[in-house]
C-alpha positions as CSV (number, residue, x, y, z in Angstrom):
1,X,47.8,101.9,101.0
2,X,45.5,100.9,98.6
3,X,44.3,103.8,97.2
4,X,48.2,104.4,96.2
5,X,47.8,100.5,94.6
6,X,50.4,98.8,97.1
7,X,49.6,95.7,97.2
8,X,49.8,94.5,100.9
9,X,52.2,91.2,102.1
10,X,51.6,88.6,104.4
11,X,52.9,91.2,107.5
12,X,50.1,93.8,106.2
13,X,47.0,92.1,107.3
14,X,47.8,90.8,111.2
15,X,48.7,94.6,111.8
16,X,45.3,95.2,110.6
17,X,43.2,92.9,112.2
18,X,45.0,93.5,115.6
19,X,43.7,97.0,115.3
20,X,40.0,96.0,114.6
21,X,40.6,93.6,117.4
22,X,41.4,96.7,119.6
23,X,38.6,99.1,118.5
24,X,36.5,95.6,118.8
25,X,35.6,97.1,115.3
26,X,33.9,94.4,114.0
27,X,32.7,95.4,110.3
28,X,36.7,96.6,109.6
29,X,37.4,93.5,110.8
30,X,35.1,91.4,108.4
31,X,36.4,93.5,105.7
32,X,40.0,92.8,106.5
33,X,39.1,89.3,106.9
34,X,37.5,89.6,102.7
35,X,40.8,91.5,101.3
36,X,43.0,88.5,103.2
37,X,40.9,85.7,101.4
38,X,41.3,87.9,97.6
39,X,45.0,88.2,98.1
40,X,45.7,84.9,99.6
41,X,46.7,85.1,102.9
42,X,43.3,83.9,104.8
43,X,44.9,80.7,105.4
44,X,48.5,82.4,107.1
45,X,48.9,81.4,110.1
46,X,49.8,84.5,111.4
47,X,46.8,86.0,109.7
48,X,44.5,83.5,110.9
49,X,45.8,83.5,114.3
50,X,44.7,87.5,114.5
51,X,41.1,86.8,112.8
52,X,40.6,84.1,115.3
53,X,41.4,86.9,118.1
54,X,39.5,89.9,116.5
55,X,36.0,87.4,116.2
56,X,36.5,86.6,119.8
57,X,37.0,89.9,121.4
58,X,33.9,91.0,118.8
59,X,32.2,88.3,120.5
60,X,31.9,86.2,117.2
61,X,32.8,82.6,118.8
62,X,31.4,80.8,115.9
63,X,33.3,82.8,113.4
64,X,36.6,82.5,115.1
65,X,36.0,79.0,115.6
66,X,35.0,78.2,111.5
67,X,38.7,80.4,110.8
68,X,40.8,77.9,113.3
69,X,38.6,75.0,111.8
70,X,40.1,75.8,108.2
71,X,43.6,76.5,109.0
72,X,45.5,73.4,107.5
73,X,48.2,73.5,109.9
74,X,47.9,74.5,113.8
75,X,50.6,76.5,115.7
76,X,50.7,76.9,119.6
77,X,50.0,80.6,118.3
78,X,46.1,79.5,116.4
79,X,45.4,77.2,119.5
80,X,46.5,79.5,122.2
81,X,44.1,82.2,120.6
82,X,41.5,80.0,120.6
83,X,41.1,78.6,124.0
84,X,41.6,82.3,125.0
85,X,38.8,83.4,123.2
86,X,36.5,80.7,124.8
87,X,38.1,81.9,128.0
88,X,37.4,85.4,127.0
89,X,33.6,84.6,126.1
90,X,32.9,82.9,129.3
91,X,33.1,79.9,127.7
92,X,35.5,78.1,129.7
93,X,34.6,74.3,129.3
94,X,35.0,74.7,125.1
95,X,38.5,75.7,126.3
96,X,39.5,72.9,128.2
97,X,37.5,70.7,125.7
98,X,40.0,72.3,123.0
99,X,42.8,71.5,125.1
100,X,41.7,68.1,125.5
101,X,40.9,67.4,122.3
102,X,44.8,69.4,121.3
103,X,46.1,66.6,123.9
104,X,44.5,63.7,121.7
105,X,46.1,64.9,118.2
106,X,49.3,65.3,120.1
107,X,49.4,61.7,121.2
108,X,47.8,60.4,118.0
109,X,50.7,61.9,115.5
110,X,52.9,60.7,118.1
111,X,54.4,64.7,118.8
112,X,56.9,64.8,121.8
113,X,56.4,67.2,124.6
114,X,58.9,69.2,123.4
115,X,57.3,69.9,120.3
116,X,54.0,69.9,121.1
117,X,51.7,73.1,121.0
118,X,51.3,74.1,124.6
119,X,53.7,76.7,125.9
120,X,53.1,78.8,128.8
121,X,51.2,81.2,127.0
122,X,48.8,78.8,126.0
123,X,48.9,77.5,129.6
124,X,47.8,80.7,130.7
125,X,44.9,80.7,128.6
126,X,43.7,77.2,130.2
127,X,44.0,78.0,133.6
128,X,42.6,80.8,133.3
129,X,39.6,78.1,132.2
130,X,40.0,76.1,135.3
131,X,39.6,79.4,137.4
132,X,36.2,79.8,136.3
133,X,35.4,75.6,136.0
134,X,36.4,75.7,139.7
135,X,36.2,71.8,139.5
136,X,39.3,70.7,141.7
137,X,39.9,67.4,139.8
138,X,40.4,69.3,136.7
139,X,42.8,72.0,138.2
140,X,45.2,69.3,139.8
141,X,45.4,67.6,136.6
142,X,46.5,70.4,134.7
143,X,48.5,71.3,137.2
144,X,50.6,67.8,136.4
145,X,50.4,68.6,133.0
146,X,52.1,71.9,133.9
147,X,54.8,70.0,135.9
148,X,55.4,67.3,133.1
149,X,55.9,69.6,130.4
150,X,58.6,71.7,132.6
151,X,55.9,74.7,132.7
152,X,55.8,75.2,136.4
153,X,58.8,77.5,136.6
154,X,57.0,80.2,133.6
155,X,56.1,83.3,136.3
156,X,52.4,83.9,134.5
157,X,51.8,80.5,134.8
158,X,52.5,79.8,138.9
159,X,50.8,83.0,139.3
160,X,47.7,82.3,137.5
161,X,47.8,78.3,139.2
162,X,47.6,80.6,142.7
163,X,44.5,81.9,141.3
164,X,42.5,78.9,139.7
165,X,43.4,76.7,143.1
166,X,41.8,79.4,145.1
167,X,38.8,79.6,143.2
168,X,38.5,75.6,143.7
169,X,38.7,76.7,147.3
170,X,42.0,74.7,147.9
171,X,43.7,78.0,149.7
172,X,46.5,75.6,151.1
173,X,47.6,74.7,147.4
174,X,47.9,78.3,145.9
175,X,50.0,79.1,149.0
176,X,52.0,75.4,148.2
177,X,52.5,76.9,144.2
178,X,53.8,80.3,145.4
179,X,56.0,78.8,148.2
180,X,57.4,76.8,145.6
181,X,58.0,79.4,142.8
182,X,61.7,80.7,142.4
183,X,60.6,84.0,140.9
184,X,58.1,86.3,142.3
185,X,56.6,89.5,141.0
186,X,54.0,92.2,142.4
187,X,51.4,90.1,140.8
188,X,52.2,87.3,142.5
189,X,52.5,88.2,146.0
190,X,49.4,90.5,145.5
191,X,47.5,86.9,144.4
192,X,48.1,85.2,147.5
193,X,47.4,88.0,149.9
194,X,44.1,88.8,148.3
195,X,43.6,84.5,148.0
196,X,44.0,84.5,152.1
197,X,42.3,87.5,152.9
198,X,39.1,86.7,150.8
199,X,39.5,82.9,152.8
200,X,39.4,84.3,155.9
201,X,42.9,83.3,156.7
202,X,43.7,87.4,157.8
203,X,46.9,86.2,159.7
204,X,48.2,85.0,157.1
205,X,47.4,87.8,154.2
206,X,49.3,90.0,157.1
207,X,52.3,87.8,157.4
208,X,52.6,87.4,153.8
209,X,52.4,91.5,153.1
210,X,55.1,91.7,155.9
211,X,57.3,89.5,154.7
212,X,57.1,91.0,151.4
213,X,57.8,94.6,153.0
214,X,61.0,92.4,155.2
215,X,62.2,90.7,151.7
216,X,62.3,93.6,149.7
217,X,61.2,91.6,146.5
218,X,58.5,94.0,144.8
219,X,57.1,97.1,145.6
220,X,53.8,96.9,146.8
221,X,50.9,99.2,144.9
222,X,47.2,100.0,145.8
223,X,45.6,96.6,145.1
224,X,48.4,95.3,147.6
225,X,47.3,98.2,150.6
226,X,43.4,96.8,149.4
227,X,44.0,93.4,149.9
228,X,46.0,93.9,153.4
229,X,43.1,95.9,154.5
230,X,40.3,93.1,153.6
231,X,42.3,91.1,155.6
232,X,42.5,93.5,158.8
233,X,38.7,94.5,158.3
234,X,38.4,90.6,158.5
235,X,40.0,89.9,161.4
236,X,39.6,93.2,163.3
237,X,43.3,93.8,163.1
238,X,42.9,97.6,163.8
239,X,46.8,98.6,164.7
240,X,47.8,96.7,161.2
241,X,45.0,98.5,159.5
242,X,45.8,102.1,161.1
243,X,49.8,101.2,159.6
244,X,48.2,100.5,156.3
245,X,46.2,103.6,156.2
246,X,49.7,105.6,156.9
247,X,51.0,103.9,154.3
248,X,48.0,104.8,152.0
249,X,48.9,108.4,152.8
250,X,52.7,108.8,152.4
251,X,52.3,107.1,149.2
252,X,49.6,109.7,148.1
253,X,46.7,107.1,147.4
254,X,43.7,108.5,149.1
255,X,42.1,109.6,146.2
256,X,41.9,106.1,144.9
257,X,38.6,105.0,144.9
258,X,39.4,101.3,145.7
259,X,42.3,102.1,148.3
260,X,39.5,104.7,150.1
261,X,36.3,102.6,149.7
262,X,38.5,99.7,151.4
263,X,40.3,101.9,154.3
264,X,36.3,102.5,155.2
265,X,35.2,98.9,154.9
266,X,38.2,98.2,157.2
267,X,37.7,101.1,160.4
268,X,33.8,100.0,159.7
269,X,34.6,96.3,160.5
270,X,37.3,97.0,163.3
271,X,34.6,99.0,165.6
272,X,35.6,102.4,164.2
273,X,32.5,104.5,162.3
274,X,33.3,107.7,163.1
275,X,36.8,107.5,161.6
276,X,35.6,105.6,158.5
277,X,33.3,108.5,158.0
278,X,36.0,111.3,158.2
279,X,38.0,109.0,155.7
280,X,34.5,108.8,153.6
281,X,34.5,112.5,153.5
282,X,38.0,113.1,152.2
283,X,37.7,111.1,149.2
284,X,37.7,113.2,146.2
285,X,35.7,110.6,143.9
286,X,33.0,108.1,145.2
287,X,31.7,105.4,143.2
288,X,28.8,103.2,144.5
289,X,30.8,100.8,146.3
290,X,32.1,104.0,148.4
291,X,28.7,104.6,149.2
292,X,27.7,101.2,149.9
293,X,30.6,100.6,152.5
294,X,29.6,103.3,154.3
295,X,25.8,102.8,154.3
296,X,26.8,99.1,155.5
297,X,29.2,100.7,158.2
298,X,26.7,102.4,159.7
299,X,24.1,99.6,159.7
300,X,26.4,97.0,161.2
301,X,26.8,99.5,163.8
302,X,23.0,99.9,164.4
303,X,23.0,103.6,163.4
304,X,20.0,103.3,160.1
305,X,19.0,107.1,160.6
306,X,22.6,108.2,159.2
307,X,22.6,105.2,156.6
308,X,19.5,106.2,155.0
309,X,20.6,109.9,155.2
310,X,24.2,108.6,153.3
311,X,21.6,106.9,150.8
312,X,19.8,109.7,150.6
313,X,23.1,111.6,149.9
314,X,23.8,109.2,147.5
315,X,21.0,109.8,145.5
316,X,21.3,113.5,145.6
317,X,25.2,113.4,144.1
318,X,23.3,111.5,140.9
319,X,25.2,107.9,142.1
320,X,22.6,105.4,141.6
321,X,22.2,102.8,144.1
322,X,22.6,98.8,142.9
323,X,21.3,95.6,144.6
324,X,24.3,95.5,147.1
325,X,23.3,99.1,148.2
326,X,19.7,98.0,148.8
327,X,21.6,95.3,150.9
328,X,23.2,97.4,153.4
329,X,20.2,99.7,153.4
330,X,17.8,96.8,154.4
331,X,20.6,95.5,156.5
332,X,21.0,98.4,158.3
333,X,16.8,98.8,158.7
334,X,17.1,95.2,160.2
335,X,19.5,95.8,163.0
336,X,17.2,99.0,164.3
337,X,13.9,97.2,163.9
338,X,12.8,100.0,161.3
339,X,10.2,98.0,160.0
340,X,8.2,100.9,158.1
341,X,11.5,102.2,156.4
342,X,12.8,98.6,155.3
343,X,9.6,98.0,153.8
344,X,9.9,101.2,152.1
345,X,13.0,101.0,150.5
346,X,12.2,97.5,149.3
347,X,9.5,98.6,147.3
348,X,11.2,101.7,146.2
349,X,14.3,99.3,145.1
350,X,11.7,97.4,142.7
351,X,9.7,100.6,141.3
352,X,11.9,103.7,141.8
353,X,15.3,102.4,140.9
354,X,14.0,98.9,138.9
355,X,15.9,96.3,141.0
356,X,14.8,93.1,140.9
357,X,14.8,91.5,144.9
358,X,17.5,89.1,144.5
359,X,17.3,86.0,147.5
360,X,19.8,88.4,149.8
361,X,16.9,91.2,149.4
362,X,14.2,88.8,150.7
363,X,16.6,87.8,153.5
364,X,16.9,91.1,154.6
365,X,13.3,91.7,154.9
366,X,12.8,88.1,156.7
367,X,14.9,89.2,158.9
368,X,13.5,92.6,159.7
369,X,9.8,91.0,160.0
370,X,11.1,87.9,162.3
371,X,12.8,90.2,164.6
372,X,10.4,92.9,165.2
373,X,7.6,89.6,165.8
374,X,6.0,89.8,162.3
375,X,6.6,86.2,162.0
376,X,3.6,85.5,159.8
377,X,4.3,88.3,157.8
378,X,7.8,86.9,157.5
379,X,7.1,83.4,156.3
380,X,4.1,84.6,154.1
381,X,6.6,87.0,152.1
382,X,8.6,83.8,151.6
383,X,6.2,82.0,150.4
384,X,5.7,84.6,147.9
385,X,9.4,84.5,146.9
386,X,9.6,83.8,143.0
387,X,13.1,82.6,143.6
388,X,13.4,79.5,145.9
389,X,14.0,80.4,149.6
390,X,18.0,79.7,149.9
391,X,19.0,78.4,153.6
392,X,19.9,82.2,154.7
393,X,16.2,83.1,154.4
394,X,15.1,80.1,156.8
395,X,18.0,80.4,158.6
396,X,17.0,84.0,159.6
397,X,13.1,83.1,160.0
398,X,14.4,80.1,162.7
399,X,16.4,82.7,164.4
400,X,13.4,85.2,164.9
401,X,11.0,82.1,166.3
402,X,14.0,81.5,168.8
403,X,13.8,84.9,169.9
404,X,9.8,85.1,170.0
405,X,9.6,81.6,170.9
406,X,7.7,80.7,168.2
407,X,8.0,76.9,167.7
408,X,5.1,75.9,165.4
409,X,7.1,78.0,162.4
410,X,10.4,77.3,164.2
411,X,9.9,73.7,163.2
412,X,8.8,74.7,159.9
413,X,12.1,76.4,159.4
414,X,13.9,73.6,160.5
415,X,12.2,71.0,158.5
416,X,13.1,73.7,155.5
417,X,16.9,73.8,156.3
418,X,17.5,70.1,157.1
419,X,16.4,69.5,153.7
420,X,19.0,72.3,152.4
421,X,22.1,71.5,154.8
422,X,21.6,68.8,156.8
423,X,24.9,68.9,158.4
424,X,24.9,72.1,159.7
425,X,24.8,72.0,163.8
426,X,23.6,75.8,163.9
427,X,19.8,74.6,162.8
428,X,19.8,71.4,165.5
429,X,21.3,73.8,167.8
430,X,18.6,76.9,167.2
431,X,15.3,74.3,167.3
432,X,17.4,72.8,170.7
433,X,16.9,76.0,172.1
434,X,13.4,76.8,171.0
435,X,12.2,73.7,172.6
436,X,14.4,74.1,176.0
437,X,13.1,78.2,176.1
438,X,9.3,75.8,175.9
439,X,10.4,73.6,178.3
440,X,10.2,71.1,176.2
441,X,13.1,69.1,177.9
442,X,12.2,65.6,176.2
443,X,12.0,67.4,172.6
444,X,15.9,68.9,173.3
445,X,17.1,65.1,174.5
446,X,15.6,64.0,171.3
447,X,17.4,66.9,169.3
448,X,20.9,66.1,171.0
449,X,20.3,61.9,170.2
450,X,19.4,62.8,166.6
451,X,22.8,65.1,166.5
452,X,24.7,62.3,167.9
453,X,23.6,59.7,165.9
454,X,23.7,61.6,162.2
455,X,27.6,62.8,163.1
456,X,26.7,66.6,163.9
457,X,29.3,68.5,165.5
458,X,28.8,72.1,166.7
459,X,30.8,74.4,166.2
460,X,32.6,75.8,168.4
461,X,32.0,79.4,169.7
462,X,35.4,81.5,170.1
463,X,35.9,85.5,170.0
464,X,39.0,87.3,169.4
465,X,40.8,90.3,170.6
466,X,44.1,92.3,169.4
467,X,46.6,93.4,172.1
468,X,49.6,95.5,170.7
469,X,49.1,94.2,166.9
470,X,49.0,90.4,168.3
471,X,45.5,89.0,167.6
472,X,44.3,86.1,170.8
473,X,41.7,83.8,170.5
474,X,39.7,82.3,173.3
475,X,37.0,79.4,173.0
476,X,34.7,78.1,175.4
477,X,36.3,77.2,178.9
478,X,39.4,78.3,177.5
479,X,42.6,77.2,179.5
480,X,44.8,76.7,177.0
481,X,46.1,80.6,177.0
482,X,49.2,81.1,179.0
483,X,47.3,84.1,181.4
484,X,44.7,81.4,182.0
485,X,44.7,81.6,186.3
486,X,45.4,85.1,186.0
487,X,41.7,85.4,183.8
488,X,39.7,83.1,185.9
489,X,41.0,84.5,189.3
490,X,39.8,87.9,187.5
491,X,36.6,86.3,186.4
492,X,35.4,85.3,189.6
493,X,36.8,89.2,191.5
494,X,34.1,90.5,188.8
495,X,31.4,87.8,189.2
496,X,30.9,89.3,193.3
497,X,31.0,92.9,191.7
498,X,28.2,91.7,189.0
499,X,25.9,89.9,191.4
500,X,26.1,93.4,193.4
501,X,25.3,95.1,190.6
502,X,22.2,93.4,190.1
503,X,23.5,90.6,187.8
504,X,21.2,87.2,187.3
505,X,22.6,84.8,185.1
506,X,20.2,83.7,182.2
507,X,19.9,80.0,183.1
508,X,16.9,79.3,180.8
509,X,18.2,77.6,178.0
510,X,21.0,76.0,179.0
511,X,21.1,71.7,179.5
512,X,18.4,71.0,182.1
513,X,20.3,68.1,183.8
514,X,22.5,70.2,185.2
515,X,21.7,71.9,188.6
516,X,21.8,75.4,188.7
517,X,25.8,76.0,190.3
518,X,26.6,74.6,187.1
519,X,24.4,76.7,184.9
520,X,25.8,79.2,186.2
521,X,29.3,78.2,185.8
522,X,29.0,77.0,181.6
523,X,27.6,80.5,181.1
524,X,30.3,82.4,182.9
525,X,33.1,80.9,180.9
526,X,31.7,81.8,177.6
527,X,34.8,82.9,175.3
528,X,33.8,86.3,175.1
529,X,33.5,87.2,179.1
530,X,37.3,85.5,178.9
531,X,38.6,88.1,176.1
532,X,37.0,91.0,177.7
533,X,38.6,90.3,180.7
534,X,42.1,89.6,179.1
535,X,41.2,93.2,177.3
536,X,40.6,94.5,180.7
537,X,43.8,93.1,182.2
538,X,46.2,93.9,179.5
539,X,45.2,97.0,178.2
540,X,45.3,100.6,179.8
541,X,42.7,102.5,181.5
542,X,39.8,104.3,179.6
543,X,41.0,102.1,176.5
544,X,38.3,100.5,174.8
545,X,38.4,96.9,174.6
546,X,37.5,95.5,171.2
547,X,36.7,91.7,170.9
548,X,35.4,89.8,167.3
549,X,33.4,86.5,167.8
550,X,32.4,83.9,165.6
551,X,28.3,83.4,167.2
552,X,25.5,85.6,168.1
553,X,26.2,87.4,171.4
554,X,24.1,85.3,174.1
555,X,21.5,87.3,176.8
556,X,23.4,86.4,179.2
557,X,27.0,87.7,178.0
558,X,25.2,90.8,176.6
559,X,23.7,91.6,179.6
560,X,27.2,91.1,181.9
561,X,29.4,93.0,179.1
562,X,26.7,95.6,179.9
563,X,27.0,95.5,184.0
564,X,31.3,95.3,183.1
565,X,31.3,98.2,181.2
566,X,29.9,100.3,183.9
567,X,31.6,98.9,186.8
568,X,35.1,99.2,185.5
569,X,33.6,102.4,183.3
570,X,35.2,101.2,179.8
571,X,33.8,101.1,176.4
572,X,33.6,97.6,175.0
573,X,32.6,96.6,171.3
574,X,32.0,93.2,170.6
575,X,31.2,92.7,167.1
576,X,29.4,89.2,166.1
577,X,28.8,87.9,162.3
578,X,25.9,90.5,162.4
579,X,26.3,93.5,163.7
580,X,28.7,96.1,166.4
581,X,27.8,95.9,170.1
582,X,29.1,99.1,171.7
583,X,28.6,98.9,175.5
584,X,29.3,102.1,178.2
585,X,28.1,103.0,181.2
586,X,25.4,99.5,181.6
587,X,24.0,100.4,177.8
588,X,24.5,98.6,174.2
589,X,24.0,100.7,171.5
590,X,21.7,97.9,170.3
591,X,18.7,99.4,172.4
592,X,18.8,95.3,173.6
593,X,17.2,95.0,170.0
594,X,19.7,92.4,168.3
């Protein structure tokens, strides 16, 4: 154009400078910017407006900040690409500052709301700040801004609200803003599954995804089928998942990395390796996370030799391993007490593949030292720790001094975490039950005074089980389920058949002032004895009874699952925050090492 000497218009340069913006081509760019400021039209709004975007997506902040300083006269258009390039840049407090400080010129020149420069593009942009801000205050009060200016019923605006309230951790409000909204699109349903499943709130993701499918109102996609089967690998919801995964199929989406690396993560999570693995195996395409998922599969379920031979698969394919894949490698080392291999691959991570230990690396190797009994070596490689030692990493060295009985470094530990999170009734309840495993009765009273006085409630232990795609949870003593009677008068049939088969109950740390009929009888109602026999009871002969609870499986209810799988000669997995119990025929595939 101007080699044929045209000379170009106001429309000439934005086309321009969008397309440097979209090459992120910043040297055209500049020179754009040059022949815009010889001809005149630097100070455009609609030119300016695309410089301001072009700087940001170049990375440029100060430049595109110096443009939108000069323009004379601000549109929603100059501020709107503004705060997004803030929000673009990670910058997402100089976006809400901008906002703010548009807010203050609004009310000092007296504009109304109708006219002022915020529409829901621009809204957009600024929650899109608040998402990464994650300061609640903040979020609820743009939210009423959103609400006063007649914004709430924009679709990209109530979807991206779902988001920034989720990432404040207020779940219940992003599922309050998509109740509420009118009009919903794929985006918008696939928001507030993915918000509940990443919560934890599985039932929900999977009554939301259903009622979707009932309504009819958008045609679900791959990041919907992901998001559905998070939530099922979550809450062990293997009959939803195994729908899902047909689904996957008839809609030809196996190939898809994201679809296929979750479908593992989910048969991993619900007790099912070996299917994972054939699923692993058909995927076309495998990116790290593929490889990761099923390096953690396998560790969860205590099989390390076939993790490190995916890893060392892995590394033959020419797919580098990154810090989460040293995670599940560690993890997986941990769970089968393969201290020489752990130690190994943590060096190797360091000098072979240049990873930097991150705080999850060191907890890994905490771990794997405190549970084999290399206590000292455990807490010296913490106090070697660069980073400071996070509450995981004490957490795991007080849970290795319970098992070994250690209580010089258990009270270390404790000191360590009370100091971190001092409302946290898992640490009173750990050094509790170092002390009562001493015999150190008075030390436990003192523990449960201390408790008391400070406020510290434990939490409650519960387990789960799915019967015909209906997910029931049991707690402690449970009598609130309606087949209650039926359970306990089960319960105590098996207790006669247990003591025959050499059962005795593990009495040792439980309250001392109680006499032994009632040991007995607080051990034997633990909520996951009561959901394996409710699996028993309701479920057909030779099927395997799957149960999901919240705690660390106790001696004593590992070692009756144990003596119940072979009497009634069933498979049971029970799968705590750790790792996969799989108990047939009196075994646990845990080797008793857990």
């Amino acid at each position: 154009m101007r080699k044929s000497a045209i000379n170009p218009n106001r429309s000439t340069f934005p086309c321009a400078i969008k397309s440097c913006s979209a090459l992120c081509d910043l040297i055209s760019g500049k020179q754009a910017h040059q022949q815009a400021f010889v001809f005149g039209y630097a100070s455009d709004l609609f030119t300016s407006s695309a410089l301001i975007d072009m700087y940001s997506k170049c990375g440029e902040l100060d430049d595109a900040r110096n443009v939108f300083d000069e323009i004379p006269h601000r549109n929603v258009v100059s501020w709107t690409s503004m705060i997004n390039g803030y929000v673009q840049n990670d910058c997402a407090r100089e976006a809400l500052l901008l906002f703010k400080e548009r807010l203050v010129e609004e009310s000092e020149i007296g504009v109304d709301d109708d006219e002022g420069c915020v529409d829901g593009v621009a809204m957009v942009a600024i929650l899109a700040a608040c998402s990464r801000v994650c300061e609640k205050n903040v979020t609820r009060g743009v939210h009423g801004f959103v609400i006063k200016r007649g914004l709430d019923e924009v679709l990209g605006v109530g979807n991206t609200l779902i988001d920034a309230y989720a990432k404040c951790g207020m779940v219940e409000f992003s599922r309050k803003v998509f109740d509420e909204m009118n009009d919903k699109d794929l985006i918008s349903w696939n928001s507030v599954i993915a918000v509940c499943a990443q919560h934890g709130l599985a039932d929900k993701a999977i009554g939301v995804f259903q009622s979707m499918v009932s309504n009819a109102e958008a045609d679900y996609n791959a990041i919907t089928l992901s998001a559905v089967l998070l939530a099922c690998a979550h809450s062990g919801a293997l009959r939803v998942g195994k729908e899902i995964h047909v689904q996957v199929i008839k809609m030809c989406l196996e190939s898809n990395v994201f679809v296929g690396t979750s479908i593992i993560d989910m048969y991993c999570k619900c007790g099912r390796v070996n299917t994972a693995r054939r699923a692993f195996d058909r995927m076309n395409f495998k990116n790290v996370k593929s490889w990761s998922a099923m390096i953690a599969g396998y560790g969860m379920h205590g099989q390390a030799r076939e993790a490190l031979k995916v890893l060392s698969d892995m590394i033959n394919a020419g797919v580098k391993p990154n810090s989460i894949s040293f995670i599940s490698v560690l993890s997986a080392c941990c769970h089968a007490g393969m201290v020489d291999e752990g130690w190994h691959w943590f060096c190797a991570m360091q000098h072979r593949f240049n990873i930097k230990p991150s705080v999850e690396h060191y907890g890994c190797m905490v771990d794997l030292f405190g549970r084999a009994g290399y206590l000292k070596r455990a807490y010296n490689l913490i106090m070697d720790m660069r980073a400071r030692p996070d509450f995981v990493i004490w957490c795991s060295l007080l849970a290795s001094c319970r098992i070994h009985k250690n209580v010089e470094l258990g009270e270390i530990s404790a000191r360590k975490l009370l100091e971190l999170d001092p409302n946290n009734s898992g640490y009173y309840t750990l050094l509790s039950n170092i002390y009562a495993d001493a015999g150190r009765w008075e030390d436990v009273k003192k523990m449960r005074v201390f408790m008391k006085n400070h406020g510290v409630v434990k939490s409650p232990g519960f387990s789960l089980v799915e019967l015909k795609g209906r997910v029931h949870v049991f707690l402690v003593g449970d009598r609130q389920h309606p087949q209650h009677e039926k359970i306990y008068a089960y319960l105590k049939e098996l207790s006669w058949k247990l003591l025959e088969a050499g059962y005795v109950p593990s009495v040792g740390s439980v309250l001392h002032d109680v006499d032994e009929e009632e040991k007995e009888m607080t051990l034997r109602v633990h909520s996951e004895k009561l959901a394996v026999v409710f699996g028993i009871m309701n479920s057909a002969h030779g099927a395997t009874i799957q149960v999901i609870k919240n705690l660390r499986t106790c001696e004593d209810c590992h070692t009756t699952v144990k003596l119940i799988s072979k009497i009634i000669d069933r498979e049971i997995v029970i799968r705590d925050p750790k790792r996969f119990h799989h108990f047939s025929k009196g075994a646990c595939s845990c080797g008793d090492y857990w």
